[in-house]
Structure formats: C-alpha cells, structure tokens
DSSP file (Angstrom, degrees, kcal/mol; ACC not computed):
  #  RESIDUE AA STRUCTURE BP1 BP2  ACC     N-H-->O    O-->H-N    N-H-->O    O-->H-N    TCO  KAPPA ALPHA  PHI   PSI    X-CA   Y-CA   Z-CA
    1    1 A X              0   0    0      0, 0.0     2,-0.3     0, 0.0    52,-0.1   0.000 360.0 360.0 360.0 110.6   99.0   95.7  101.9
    2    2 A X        -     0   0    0      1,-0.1     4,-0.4     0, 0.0    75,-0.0  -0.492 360.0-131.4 -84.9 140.6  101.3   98.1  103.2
    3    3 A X  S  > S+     0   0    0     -2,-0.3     4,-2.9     1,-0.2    -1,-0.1   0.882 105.4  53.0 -53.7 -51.8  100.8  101.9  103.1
    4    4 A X  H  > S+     0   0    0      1,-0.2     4,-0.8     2,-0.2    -1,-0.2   0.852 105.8  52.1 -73.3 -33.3  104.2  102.5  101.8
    5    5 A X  H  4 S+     0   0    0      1,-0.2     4,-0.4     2,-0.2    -1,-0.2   0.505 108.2  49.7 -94.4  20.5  104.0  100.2   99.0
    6    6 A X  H  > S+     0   0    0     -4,-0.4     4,-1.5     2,-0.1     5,-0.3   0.758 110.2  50.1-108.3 -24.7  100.9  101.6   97.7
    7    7 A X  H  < S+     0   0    0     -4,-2.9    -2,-0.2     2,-0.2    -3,-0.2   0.596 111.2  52.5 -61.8  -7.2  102.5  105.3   97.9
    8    8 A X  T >< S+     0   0    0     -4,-0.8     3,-3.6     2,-0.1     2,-0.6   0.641 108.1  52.8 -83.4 -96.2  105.4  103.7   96.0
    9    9 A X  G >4 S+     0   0    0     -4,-0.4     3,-0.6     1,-0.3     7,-0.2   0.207 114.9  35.7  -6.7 -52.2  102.7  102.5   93.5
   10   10 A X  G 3< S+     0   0    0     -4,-1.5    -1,-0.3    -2,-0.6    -3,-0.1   0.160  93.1  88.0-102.5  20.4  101.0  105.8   92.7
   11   11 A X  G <  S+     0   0    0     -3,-3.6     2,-0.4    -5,-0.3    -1,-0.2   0.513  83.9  66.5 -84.8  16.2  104.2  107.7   92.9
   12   12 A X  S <> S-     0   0    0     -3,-0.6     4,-2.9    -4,-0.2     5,-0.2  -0.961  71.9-152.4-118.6 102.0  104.5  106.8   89.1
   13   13 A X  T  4 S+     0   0    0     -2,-0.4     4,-0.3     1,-0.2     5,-0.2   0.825  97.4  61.5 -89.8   8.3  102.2  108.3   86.8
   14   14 A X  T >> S+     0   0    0      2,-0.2     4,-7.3     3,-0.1     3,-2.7   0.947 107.2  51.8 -49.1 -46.6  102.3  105.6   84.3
   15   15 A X  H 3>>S+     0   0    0      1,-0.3     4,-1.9     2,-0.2     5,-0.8   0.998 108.2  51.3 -60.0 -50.6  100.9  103.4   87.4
   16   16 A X  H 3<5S+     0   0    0     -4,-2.9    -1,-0.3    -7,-0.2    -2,-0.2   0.596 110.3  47.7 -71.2  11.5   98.3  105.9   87.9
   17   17 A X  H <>5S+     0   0    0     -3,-2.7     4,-2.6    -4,-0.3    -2,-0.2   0.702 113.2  47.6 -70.2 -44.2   97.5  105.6   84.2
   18   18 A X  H >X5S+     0   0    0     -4,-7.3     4,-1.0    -5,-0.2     3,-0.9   0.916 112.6  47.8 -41.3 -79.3   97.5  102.0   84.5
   19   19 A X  H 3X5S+     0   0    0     -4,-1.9     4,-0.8     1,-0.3    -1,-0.2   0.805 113.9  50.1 -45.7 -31.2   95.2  102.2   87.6
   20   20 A X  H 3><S+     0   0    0     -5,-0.8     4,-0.7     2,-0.2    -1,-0.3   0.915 108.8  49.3 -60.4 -78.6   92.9  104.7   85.6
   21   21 A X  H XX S+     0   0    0     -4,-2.6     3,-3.0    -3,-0.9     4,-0.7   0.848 113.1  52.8 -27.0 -77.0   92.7  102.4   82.5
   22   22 A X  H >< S+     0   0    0     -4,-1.0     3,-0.7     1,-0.4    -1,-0.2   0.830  96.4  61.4 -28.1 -87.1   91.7   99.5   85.1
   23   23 A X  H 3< S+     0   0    0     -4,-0.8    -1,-0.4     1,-0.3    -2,-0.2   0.598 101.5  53.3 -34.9 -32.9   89.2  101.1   86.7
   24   24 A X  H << S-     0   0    0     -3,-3.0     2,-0.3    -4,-0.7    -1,-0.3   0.973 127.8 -34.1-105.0 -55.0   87.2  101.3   83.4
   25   25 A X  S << S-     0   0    0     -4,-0.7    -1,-0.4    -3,-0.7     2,-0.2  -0.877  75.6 -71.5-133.3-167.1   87.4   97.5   82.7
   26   26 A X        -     0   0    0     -2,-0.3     2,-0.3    -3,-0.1    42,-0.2  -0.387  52.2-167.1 -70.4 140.5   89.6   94.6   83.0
   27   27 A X  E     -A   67   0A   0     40,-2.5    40,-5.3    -2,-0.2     2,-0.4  -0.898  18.1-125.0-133.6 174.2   92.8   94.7   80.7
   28   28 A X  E  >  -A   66   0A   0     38,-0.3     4,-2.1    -2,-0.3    38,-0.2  -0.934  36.8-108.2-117.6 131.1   95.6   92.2   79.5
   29   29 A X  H >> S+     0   0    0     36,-0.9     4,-1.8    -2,-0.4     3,-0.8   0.843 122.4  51.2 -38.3 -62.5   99.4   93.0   80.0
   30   30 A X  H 3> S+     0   0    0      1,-0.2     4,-0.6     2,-0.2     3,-0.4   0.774 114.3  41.9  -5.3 -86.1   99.1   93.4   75.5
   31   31 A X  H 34 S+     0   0    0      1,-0.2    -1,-0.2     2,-0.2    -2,-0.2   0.519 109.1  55.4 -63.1 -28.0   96.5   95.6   75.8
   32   32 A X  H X< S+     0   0    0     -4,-2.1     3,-0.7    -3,-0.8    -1,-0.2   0.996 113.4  45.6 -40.0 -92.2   98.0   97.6   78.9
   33   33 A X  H >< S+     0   0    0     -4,-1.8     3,-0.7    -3,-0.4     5,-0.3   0.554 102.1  61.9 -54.5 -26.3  101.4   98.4   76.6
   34   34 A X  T 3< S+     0   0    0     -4,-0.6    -1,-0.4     1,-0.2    -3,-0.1   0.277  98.8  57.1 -88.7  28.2   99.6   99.4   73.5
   35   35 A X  T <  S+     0   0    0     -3,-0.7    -1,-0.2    -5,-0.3    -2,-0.2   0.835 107.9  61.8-104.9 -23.1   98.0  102.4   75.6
   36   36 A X  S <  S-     0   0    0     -3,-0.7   -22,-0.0    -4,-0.2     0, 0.0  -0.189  75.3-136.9-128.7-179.9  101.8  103.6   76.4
   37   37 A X  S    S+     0   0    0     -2,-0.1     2,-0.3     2,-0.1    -3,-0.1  -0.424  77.4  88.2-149.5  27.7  104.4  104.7   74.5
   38   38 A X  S    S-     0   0    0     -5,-0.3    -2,-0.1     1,-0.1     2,-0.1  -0.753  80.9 -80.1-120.4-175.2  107.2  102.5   76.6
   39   39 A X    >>  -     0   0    0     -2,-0.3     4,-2.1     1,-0.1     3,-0.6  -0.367  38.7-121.9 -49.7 135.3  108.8   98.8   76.4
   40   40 A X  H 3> S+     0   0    0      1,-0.2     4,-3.1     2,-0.2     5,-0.6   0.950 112.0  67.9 -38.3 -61.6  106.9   96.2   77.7
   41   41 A X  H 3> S+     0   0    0      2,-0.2     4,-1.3     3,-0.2    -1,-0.2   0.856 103.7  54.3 -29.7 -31.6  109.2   95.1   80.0
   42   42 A X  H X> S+     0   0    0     -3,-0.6     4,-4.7     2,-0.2     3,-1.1   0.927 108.1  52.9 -64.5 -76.8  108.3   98.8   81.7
   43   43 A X  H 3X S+     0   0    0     -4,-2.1     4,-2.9     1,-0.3    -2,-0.2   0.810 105.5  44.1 -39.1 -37.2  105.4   97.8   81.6
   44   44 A X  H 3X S+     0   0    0     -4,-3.1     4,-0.8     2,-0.2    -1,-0.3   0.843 115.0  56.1 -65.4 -45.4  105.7   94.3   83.4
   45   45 A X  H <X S+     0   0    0     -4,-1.3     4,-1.2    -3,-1.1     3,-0.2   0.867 102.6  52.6 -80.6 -46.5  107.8   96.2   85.8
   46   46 A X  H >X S+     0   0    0     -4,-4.7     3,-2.7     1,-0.2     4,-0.8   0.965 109.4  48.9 -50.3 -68.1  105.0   98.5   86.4
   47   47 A X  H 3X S+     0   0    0     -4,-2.9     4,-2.5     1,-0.3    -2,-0.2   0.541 105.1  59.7 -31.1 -35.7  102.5   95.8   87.1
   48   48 A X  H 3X S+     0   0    0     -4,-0.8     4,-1.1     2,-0.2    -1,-0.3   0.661 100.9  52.7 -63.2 -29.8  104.8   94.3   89.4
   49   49 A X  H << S+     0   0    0     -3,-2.7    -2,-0.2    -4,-1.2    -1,-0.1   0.997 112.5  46.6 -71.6 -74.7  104.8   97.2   91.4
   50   50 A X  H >X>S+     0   0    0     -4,-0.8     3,-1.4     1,-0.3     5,-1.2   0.675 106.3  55.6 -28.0 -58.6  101.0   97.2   91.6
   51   51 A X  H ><5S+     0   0    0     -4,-2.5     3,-2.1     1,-0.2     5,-0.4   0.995 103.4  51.7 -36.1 -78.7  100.5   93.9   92.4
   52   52 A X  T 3<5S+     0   0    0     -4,-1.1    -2,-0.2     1,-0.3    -1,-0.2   0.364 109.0  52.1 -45.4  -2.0  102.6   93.9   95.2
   53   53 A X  T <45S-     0   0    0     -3,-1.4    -1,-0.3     3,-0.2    -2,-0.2   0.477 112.7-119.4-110.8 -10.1  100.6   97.1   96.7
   54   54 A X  T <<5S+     0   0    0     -3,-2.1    -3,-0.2    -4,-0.7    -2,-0.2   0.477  80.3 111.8  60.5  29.5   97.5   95.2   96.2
   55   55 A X  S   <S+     0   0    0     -5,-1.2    15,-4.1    18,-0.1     2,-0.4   0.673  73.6  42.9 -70.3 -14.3   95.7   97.3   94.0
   56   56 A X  E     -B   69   0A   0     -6,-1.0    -2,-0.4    -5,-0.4     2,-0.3  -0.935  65.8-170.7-131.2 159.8   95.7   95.5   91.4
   57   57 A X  E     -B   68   0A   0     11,-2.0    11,-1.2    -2,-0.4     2,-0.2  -0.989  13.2-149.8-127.2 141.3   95.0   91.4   91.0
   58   58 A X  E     -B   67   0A   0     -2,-0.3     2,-0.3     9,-0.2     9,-0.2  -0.630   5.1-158.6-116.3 176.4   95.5   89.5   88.1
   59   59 A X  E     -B   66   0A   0      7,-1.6     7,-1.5    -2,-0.2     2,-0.3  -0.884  19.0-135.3-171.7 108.5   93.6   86.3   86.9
   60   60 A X  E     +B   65   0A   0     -2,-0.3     2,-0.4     5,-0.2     5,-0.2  -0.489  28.8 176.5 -73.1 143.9   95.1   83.9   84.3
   61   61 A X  E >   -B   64   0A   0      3,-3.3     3,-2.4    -2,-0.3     5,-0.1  -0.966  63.4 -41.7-136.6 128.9   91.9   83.0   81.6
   62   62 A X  T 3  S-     0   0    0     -2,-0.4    -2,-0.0     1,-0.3     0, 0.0  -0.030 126.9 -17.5  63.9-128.4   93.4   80.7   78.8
   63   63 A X  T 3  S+     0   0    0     -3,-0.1    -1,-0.3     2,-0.0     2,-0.2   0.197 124.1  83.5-101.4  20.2   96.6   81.5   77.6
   64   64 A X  E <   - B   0  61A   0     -3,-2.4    -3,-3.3    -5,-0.1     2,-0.3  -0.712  60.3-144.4-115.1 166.0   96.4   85.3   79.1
   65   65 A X  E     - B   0  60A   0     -5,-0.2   -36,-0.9    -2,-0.2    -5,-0.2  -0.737  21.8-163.3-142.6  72.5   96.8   87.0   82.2
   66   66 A X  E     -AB  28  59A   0     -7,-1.5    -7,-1.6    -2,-0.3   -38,-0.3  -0.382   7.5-143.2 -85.2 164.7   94.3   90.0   82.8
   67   67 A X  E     -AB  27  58A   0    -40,-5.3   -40,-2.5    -9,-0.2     2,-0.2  -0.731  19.6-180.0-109.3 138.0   94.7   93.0   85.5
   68   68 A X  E     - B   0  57A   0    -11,-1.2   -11,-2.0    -2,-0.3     2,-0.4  -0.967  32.1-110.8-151.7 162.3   91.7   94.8   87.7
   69   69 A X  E     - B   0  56A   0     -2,-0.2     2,-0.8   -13,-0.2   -13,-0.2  -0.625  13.6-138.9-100.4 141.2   91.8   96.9   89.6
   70   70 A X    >>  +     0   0    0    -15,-4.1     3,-2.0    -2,-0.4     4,-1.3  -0.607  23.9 179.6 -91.1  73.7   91.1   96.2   93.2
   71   71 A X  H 3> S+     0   0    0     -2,-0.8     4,-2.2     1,-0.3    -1,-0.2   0.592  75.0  59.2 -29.9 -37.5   88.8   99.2   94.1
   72   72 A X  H 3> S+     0   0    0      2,-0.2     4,-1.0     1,-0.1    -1,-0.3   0.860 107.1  44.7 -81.0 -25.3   88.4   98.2   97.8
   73   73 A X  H X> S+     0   0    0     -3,-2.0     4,-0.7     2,-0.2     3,-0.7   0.958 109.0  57.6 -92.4 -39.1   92.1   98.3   98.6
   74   74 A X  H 3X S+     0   0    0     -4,-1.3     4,-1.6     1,-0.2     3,-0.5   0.794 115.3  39.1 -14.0 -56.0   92.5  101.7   96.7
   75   75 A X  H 3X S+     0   0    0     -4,-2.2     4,-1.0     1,-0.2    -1,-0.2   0.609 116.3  46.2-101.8   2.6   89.9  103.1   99.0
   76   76 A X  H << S+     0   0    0     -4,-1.0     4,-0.3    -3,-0.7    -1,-0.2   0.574 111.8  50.4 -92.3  -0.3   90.7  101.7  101.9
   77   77 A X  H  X S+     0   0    0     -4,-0.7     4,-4.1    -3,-0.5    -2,-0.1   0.876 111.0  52.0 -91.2 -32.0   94.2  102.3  101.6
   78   78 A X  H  X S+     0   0    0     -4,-1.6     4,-1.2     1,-0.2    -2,-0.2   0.773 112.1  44.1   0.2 -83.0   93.3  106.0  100.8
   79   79 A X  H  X S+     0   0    0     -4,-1.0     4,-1.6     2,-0.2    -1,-0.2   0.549 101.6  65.1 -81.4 -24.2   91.2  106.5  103.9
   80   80 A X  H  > S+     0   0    0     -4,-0.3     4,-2.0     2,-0.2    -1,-0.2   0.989 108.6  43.4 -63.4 -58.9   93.6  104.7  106.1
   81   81 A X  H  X S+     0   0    0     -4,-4.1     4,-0.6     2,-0.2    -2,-0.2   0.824 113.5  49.6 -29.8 -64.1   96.0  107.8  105.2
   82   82 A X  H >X S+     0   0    0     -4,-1.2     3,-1.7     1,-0.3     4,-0.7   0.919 110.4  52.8 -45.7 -51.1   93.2  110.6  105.6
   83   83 A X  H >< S+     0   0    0     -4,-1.6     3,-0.6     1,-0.3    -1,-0.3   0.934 110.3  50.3 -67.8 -32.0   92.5  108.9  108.9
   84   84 A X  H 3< S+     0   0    0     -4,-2.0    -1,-0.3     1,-0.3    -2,-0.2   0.763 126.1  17.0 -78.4  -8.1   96.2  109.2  109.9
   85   85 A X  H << S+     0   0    0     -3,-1.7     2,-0.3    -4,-0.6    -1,-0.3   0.068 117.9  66.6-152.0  47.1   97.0  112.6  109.3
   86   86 A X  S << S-     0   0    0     -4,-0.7     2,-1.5    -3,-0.6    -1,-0.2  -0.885  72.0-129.8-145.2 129.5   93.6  114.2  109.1
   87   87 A X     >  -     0   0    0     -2,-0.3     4,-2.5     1,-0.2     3,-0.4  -0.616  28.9-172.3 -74.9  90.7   90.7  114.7  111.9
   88   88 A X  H  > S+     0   0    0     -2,-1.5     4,-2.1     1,-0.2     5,-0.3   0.838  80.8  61.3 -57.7 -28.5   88.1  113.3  109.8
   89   89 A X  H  > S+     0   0    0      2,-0.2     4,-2.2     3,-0.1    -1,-0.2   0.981 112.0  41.5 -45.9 -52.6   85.5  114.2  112.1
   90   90 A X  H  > S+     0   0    0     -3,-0.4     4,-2.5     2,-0.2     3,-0.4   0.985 113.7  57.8 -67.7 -76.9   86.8  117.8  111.4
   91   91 A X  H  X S+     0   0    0     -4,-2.5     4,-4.0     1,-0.2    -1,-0.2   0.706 114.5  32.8  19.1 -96.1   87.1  116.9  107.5
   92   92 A X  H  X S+     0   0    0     -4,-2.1     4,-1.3     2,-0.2    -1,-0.2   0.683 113.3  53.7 -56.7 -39.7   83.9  116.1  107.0
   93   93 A X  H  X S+     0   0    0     -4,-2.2     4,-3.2    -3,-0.4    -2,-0.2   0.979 117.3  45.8 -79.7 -43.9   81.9  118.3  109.3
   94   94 A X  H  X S+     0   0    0     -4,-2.5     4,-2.7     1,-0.2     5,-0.3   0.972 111.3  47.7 -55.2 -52.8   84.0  121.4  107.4
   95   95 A X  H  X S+     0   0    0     -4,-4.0     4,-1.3     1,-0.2    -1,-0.2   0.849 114.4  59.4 -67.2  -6.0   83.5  119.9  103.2
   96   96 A X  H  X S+     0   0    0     -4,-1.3     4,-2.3     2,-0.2    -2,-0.2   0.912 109.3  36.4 -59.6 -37.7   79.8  119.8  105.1
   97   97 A X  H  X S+     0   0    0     -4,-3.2     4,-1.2     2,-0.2    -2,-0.2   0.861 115.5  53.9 -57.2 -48.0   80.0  123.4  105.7
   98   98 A X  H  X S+     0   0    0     -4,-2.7     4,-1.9     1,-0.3    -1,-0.2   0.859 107.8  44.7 -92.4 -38.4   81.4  123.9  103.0
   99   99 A X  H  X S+     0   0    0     -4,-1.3     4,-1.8    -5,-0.3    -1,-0.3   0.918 113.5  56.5 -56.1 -57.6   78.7  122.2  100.6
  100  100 A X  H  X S+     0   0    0     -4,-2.3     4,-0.9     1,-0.3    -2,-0.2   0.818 103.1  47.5 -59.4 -22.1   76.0  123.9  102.6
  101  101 A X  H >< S+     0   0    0     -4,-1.2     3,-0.8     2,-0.2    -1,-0.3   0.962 115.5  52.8 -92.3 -49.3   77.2  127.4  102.1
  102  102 A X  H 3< S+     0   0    0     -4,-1.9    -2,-0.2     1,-0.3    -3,-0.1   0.879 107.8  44.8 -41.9 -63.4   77.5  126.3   98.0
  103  103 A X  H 3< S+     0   0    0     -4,-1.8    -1,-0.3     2,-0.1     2,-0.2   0.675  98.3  94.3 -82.4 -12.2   74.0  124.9   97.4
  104  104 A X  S << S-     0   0    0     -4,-0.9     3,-0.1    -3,-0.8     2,-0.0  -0.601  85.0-115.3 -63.2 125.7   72.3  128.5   99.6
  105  105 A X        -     0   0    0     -2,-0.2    -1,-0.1     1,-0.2    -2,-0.1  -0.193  37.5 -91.1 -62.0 125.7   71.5  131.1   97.1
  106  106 A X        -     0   0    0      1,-0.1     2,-0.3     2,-0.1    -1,-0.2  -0.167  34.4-134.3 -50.3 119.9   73.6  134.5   97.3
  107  107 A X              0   0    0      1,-0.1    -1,-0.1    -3,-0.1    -3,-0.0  -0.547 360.0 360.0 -76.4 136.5   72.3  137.2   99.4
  108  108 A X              0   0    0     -2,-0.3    -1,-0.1     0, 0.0    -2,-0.1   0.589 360.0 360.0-118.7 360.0   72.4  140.5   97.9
C-alpha cells in the first residue's frame, strides 16, 4: 500500500463517499451505485481505484462480490503521513494543551 495511491484514492469525493458508506457496513457493487447518481461502470472504476490503495477488500459470497472497508490501512496510512510531515510529539503534546485549557472553567 503505497501512500500515493491512497492520496489518489481520497482525492475523489465519490471514493470518499464510497469509503464513508463502507465504514457503516459491508456493501455490494449494486448496492454501492444505487447510493450515486453516476454509471456503474464509474462506479467499478471507483472501486478499482480503492482496491488498489488497500482500503478497501472485497470478498466474493455466492454469486456477489461485497466491499469493506479496511479500517486498519486507512489509519495507518493516515498516521504514516502525520508522522512525515508533522512532529507528533509536538502534535499531540499541543491538542493536549489545547484540550486542557477547554475542559478548565473560565476565569472571570
């Protein structure tokens, strides 16, 4: 799973609809296409994309072919990014700050 092909994958937002959809259960290419307002083939083409970035995996059952979404490569590809062009130490210690100063009551 390459970095670049999962930033071509969510450079699309149909694929981040897809990837949306997914996340809430498992779907079937059908059931995919009736959410959208394109071709199938688009659709197919989307998937293709997806696949190939490894977020998503598919799994023939019968005569169908459902999509899920692979959650662990999503956030690990995610975090690989953060880590490359963010000081997570810093990151973190700062949305700590930043959280701490939120949940303390205003002084007036």
């Amino acid at each position: 799973m390459s970095t670049d092909n999962v930033f071509k994958a969510l450079s699309s937002t149909p694929r981040r609809r897809i990837l949306a959809y997914l996340s809430k259960s498992p779907l079937t290419a059908g059931e995919i296409a009736d959410r959208f307002d394109i071709s199938k083939p688009a659709i197919s083409k989307h998937l293709s994309i997806l696949l190939a970035s490894g977020l998503v995996q598919e799994e023939k059952k019968g005569l169908y072919v459902t999509y899920s979404l692979v959650e662990e490569n999503v956030a690990n590809a995610l975090m690989s990014f953060l880590s490359e062009v963010c000081s997570l130490n810093r990151f973190t210690q700062e949305g700590s700050a930043d959280s701490d100063a939120l949940s303390e009551p205003a002084q007036e």
